[in-house]
N, CA, C and O atoms as CSV, one atom per row, in Angstrom:
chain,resi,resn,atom,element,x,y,z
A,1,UNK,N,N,1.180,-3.969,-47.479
A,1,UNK,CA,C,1.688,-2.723,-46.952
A,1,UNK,C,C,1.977,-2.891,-45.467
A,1,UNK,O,O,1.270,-3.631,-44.783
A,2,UNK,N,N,3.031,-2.201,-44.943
A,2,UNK,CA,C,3.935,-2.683,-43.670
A,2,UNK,C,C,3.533,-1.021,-43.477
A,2,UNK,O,O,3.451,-0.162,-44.355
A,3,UNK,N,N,3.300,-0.886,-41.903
A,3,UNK,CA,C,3.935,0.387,-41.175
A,3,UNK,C,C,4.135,-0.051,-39.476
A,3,UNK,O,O,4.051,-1.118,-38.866
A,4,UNK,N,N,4.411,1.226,-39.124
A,4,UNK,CA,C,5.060,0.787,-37.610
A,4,UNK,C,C,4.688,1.850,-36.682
A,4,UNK,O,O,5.370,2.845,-36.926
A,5,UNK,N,N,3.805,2.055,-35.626
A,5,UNK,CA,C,4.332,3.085,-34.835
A,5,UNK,C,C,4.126,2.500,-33.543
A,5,UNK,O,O,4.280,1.304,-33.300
A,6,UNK,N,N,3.720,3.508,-32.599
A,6,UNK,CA,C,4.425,3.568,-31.334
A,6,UNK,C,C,3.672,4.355,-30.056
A,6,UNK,O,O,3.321,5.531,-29.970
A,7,UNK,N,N,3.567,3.309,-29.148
A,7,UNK,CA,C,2.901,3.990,-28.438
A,7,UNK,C,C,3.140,3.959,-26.925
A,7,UNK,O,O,3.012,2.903,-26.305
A,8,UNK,N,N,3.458,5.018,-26.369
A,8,UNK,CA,C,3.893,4.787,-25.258
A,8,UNK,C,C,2.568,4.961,-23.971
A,8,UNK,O,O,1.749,5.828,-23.666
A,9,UNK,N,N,2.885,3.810,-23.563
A,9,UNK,CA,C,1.382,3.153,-22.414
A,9,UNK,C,C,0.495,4.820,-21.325
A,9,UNK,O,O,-0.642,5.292,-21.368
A,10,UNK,N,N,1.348,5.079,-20.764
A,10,UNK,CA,C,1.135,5.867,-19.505
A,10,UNK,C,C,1.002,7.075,-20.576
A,10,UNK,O,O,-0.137,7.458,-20.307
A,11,UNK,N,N,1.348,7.714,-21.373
A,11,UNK,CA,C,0.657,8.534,-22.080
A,11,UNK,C,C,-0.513,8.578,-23.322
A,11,UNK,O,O,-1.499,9.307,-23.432
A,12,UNK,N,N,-0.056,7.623,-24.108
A,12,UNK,CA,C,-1.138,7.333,-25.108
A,12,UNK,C,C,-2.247,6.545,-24.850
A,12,UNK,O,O,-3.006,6.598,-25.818
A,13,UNK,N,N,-2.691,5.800,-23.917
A,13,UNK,CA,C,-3.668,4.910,-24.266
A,13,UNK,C,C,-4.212,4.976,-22.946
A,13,UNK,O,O,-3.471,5.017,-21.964
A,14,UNK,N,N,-5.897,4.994,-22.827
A,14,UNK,CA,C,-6.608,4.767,-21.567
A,14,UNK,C,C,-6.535,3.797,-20.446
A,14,UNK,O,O,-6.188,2.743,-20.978
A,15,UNK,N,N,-6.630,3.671,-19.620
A,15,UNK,CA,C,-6.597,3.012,-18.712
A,15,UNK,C,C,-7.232,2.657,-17.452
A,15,UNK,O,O,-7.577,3.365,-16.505
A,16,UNK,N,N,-7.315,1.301,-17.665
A,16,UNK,CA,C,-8.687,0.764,-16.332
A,16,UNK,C,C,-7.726,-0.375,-15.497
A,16,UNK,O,O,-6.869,-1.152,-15.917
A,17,UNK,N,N,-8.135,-0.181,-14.438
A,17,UNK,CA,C,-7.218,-1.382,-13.130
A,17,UNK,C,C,-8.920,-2.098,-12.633
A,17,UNK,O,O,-9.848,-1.517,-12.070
A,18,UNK,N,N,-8.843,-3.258,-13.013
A,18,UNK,CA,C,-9.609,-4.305,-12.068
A,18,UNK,C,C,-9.358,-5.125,-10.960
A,18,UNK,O,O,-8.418,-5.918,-11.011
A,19,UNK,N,N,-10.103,-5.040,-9.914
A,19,UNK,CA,C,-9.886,-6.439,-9.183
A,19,UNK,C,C,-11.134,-7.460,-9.025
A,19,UNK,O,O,-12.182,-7.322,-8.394
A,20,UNK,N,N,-10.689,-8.466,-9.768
A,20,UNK,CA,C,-11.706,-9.379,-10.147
A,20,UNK,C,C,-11.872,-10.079,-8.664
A,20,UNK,O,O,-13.041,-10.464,-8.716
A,21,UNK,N,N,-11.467,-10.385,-7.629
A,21,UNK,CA,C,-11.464,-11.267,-6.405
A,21,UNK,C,C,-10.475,-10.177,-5.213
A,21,UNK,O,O,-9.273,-10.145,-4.951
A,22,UNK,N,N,-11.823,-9.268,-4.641
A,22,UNK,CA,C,-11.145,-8.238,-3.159
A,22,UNK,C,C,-10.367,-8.942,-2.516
A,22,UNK,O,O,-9.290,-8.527,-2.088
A,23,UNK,N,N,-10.754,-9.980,-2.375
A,23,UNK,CA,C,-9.561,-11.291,-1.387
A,23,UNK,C,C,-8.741,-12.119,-1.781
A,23,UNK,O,O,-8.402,-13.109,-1.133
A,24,UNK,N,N,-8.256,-11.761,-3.078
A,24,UNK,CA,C,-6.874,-11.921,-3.368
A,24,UNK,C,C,-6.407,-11.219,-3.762
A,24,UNK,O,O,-6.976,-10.155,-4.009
A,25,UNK,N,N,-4.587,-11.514,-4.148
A,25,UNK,CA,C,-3.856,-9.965,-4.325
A,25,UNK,C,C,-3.052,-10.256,-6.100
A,25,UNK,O,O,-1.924,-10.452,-6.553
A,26,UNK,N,N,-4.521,-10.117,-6.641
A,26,UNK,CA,C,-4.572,-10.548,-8.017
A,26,UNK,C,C,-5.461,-8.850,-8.857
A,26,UNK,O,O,-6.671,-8.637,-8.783
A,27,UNK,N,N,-4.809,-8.249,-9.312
A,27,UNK,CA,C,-5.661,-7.388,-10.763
A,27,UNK,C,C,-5.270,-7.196,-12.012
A,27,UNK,O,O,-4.399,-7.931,-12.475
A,28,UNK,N,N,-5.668,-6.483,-12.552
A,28,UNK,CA,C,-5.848,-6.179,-14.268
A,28,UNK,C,C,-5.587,-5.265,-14.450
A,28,UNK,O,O,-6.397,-4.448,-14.013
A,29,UNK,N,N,-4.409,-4.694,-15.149
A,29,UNK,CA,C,-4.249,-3.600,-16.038
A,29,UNK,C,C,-5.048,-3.342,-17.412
A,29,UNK,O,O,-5.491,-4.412,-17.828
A,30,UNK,N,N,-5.288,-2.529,-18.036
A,30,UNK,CA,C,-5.835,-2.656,-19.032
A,30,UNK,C,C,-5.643,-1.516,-20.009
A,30,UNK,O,O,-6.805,-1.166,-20.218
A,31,UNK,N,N,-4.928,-0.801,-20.666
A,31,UNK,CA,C,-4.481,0.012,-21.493
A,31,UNK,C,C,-4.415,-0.028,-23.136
A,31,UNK,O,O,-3.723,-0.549,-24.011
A,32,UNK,N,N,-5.537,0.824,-23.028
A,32,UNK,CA,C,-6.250,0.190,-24.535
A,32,UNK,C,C,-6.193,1.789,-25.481
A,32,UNK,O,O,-6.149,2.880,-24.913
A,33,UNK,N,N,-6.201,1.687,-26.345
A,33,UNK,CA,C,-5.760,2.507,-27.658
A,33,UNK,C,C,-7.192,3.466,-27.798
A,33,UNK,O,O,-8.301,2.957,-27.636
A,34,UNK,N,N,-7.060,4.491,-28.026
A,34,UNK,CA,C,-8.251,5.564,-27.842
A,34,UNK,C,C,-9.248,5.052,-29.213
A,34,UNK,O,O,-10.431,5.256,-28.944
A,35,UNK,N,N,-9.094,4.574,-30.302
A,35,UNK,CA,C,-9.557,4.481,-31.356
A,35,UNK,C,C,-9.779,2.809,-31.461
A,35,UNK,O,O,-10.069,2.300,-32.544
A,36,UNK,N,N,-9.632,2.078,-30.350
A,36,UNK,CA,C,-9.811,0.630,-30.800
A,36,UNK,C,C,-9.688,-0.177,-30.847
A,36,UNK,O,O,-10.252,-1.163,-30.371
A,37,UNK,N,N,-8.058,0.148,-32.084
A,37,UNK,CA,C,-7.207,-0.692,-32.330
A,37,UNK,C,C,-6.836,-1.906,-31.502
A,37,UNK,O,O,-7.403,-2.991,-31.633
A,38,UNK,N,N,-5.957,-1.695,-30.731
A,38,UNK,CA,C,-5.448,-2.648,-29.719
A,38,UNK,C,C,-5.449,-2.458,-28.499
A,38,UNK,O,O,-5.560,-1.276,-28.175
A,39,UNK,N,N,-5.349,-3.315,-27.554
A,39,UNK,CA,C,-5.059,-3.275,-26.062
A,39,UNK,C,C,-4.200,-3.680,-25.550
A,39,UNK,O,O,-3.799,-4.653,-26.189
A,40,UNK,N,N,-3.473,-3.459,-24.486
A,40,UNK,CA,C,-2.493,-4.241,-23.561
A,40,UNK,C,C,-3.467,-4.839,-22.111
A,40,UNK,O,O,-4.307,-4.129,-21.558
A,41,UNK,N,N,-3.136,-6.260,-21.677
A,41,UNK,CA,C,-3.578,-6.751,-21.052
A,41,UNK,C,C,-2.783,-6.990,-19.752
A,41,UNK,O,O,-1.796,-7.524,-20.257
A,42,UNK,N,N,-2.600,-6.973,-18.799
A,42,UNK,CA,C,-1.559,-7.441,-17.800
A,42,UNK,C,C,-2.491,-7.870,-16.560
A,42,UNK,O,O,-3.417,-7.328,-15.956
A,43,UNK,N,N,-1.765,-9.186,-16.459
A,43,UNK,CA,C,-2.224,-9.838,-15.527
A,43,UNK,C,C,-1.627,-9.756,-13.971
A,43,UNK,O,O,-0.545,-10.333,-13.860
A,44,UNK,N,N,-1.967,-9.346,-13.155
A,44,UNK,CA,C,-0.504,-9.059,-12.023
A,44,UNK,C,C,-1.211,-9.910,-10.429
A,44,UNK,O,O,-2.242,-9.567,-9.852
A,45,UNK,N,N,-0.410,-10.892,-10.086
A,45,UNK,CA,C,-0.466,-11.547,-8.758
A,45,UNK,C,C,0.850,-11.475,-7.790
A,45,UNK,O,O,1.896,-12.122,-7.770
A,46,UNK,N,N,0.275,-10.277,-6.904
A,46,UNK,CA,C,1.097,-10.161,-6.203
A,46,UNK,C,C,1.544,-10.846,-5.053
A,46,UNK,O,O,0.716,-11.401,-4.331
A,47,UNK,N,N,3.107,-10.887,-4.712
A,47,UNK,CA,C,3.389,-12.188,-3.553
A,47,UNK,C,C,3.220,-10.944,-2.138
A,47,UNK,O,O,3.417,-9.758,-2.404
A,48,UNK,N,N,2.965,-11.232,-1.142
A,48,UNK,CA,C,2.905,-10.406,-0.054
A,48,UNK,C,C,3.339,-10.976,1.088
A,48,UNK,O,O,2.851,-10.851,2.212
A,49,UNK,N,N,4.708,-11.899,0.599
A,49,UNK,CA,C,5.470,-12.299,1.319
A,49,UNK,C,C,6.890,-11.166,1.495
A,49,UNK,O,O,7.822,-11.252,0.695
A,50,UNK,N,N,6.900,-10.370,2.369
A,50,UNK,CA,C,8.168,-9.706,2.603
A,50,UNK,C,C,8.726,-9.600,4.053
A,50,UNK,O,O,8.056,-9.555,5.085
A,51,UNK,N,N,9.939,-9.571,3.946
A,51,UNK,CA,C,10.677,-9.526,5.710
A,51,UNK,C,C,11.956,-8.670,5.258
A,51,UNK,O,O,12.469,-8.341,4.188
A,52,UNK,N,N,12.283,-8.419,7.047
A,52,UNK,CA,C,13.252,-7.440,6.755
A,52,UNK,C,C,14.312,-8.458,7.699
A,52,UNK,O,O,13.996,-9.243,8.593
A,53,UNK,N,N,15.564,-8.163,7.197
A,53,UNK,CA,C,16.263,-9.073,8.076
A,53,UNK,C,C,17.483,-8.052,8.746
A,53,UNK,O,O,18.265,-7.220,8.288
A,54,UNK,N,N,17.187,-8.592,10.039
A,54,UNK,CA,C,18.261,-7.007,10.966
A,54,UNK,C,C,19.673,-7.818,11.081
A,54,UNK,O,O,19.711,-8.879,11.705
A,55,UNK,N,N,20.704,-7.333,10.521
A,55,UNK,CA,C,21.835,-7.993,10.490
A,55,UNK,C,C,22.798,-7.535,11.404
A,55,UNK,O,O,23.921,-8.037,11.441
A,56,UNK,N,N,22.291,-6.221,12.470
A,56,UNK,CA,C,23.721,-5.841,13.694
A,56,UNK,C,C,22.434,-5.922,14.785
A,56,UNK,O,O,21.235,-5.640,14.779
A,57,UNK,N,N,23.217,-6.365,15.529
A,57,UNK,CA,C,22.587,-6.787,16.865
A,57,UNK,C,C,21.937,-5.563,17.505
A,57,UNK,O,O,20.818,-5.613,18.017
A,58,UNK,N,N,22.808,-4.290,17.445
A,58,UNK,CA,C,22.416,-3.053,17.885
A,58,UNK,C,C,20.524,-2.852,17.598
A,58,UNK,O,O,19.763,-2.397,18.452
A,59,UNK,N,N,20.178,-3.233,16.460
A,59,UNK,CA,C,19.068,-2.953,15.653
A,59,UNK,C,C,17.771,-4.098,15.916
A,59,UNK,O,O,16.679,-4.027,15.353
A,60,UNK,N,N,18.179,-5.157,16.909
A,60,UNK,CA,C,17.745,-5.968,16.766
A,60,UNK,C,C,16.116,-5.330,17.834
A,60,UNK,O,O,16.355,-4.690,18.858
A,61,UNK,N,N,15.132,-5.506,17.574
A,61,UNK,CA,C,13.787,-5.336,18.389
A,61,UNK,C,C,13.522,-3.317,17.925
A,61,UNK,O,O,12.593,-2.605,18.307
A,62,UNK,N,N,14.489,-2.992,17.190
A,62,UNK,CA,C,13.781,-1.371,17.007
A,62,UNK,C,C,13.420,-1.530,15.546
A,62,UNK,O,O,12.637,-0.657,15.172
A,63,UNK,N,N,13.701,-2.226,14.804
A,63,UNK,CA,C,13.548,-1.886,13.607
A,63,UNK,C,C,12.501,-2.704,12.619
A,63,UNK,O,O,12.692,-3.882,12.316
A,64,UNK,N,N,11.577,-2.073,12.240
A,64,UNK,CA,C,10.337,-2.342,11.897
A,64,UNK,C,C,9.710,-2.205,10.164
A,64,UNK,O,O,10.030,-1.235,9.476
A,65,UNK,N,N,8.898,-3.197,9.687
A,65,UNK,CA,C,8.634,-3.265,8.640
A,65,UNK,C,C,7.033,-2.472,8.475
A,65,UNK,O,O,6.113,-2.771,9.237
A,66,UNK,N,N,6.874,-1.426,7.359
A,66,UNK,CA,C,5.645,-1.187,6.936
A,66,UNK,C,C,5.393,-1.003,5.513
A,66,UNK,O,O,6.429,-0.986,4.849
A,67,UNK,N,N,4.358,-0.865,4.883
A,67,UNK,CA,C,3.984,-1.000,3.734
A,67,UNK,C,C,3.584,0.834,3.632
A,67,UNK,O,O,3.163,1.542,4.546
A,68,UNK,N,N,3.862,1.193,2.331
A,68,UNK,CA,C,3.603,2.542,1.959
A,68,UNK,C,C,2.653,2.496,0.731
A,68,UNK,O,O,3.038,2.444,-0.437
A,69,UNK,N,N,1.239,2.526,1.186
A,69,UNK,CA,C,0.883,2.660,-0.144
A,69,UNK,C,C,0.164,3.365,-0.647
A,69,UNK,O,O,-0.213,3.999,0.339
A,70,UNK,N,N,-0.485,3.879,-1.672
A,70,UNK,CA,C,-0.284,4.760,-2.343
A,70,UNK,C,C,-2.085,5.344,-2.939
A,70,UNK,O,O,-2.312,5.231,-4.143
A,71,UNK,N,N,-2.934,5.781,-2.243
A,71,UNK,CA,C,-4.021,5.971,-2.456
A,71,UNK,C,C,-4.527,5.900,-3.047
A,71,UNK,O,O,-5.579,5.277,-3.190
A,72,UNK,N,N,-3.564,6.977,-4.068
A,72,UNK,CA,C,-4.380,7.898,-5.357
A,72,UNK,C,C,-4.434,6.625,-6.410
A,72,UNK,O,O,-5.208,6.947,-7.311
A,73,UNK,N,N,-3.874,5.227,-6.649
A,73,UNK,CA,C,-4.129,4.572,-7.433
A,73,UNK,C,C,-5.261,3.489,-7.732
A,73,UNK,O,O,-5.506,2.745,-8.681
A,74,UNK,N,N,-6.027,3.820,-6.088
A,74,UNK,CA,C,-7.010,3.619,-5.463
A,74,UNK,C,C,-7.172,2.131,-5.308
A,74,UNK,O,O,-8.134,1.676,-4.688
C-alpha cells in the first residue's frame, strides 16, 4: 500500500535550531513531525565573508557595510 502527503516545514512540524560550537558559524535546523514520524535535518555553515564594492568615486569613503540581524530567532 502506497500513500503520499505533505507537509509544509514552517507550519506543520516543530522546530529546534542548535549551535553545536558558539565559535563557529555552523547550526542545526531541526523540524520534526508532531507524531514522530519523520524529521528534516539541515546542516548550515555559514561563510561570513562579505564586501561591498563602491563603484562611483563620488561614494568612495561614505559608504558602509553592516549586518542586520534578527533577534527574535535568537
Amino acid at each position: 500500500m502506497t500513500g503520499t502527503f505533505s507537509h509544509e516545514e514552517k507550519r506543520d512540524l516543530d522546530h529546534r535550531i542548535e549551535y553545536p560550537d558558539r565559535n563557529c558559524l555552523f547550526y542545526r535546523l531541526t523540524n520534526a513531525e508532531r507524531t514522530g514520524r519523520h524529521r528534516i535535518v539541515k546542516q548550515v555553515l555559514a561563510d561570513s565573508h562579505t564586501k561591498i564594492d563602491v563603484l562611483h568615486e563620488s561614494l568612495r569613503g561614505k559608504v558602509h557595510l553592516y549586518a542586520m540581524l534578527a533577534p527574535h530567532i535568537a
